[in-house]
N, C-alpha and C positions, 0 to 999 in steps of 0.2 A: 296219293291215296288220301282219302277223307277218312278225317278222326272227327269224332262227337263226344263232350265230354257232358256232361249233366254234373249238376252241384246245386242245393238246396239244406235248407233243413232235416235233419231225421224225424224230430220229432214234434209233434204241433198238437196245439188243445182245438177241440170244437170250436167252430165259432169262425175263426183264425180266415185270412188270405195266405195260402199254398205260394210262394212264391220260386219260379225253379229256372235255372240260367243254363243254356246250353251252349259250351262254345266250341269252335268248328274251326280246325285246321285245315287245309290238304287243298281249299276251296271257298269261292266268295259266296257271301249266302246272297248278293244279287246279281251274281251272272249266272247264264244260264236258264235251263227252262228246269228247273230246280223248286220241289216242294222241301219244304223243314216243317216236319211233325213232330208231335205227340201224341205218344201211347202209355200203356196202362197195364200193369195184368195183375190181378188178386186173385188169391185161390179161390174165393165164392164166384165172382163176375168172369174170370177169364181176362183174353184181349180185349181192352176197351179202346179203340182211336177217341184221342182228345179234339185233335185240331193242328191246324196248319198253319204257315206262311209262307206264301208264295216268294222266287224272285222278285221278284214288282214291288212284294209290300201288301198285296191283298191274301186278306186272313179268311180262313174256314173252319166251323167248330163243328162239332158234334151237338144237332139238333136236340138232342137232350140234355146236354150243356151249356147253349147257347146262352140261358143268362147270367151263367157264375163263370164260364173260362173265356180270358185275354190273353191274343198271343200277340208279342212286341219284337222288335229285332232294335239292334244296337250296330248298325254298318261300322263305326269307327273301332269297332271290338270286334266285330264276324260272329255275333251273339246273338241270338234267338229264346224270347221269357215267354215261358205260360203262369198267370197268373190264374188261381183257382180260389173263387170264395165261399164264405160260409160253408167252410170244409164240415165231414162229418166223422167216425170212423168209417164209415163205408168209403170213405176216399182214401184207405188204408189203402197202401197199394208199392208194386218197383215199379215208378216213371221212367221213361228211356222219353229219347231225341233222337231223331232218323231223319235219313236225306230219300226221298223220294219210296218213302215205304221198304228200302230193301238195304239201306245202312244204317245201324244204332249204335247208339254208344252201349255201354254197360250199365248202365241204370245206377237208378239211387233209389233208396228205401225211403217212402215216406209212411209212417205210422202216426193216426189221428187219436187221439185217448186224452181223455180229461183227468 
C-alpha cells in the first residue's frame, strides 16, 4: 500500500520560496506509469491542482502557476519537492501530495502572513 507523507514549513512571510517534501512509501516514484501531484485547497479558492511529476521525470504545472511552481524528485529518497515562489497570503492553503490524483497524504498547513 502507498503512503504519502508531506512535511514543510507552517509558517512563511510574503515574499518567501514555499518549499514542501513529499515522501513515499509502499512504492517507487519511477516505476510505473505513475503521476506524483500537487494540490491545494483554501476556504476562498477550493481545490487548486499545482502540478505534477511524471515516472520518467517529466513535470506538468498548473498554467497559471507555471512561472512560480517547480516540482523535483529525489530517486535516492523516493521524494518528490514543489517549490512555490514569491508566495502571497493567498497561497495560504493545506498542500497534499497524491499518487495519480486518487492517493494523498494528509496534508500540511501552509499559512502566508507577514
Amino acid at each position: 500500500q502507498v503512503h504519502l507523507q508531506e512535511s514543510g514549513p507552517g509558517l512563511m512571510k510574503p515574499s518567501q520560496t514555499l518549499s514542501l517534501t513529499c515522501t513515499v512509501s509502499g512504492a517507487s516514484i519511477a516505476t510505473g506509469w505513475a503521476t506524483w501531484n500537487w494540490i491545494r485547497q483554501s476556504p476562498g479558492k477550493g481545490l487548486e491542482w499545482l502540478g505534477m511529476i511524471a515516472y520518467d521525470g517529466k513535470m506538468g504545472v498548473n498554467p497559471s502557476l507555471v512561472s512560480r511552481v517547480f516540482i523535483s524528485r529525489d530517486l535516492s529518497k523516493n521524494q518528490f519537492s514543489l517549490d512555490l515562489h514569491s508566495i502571497t497570503p493567498e497561497d495560504t492553503a493545506l498542500y497534499y501530495c497524491g499518487l495519480n490524483l486518487g492517493t494523498w497524504g494528509q496534508g500540511t498547513q501552509v499559512t502566508v502572513s507577514s
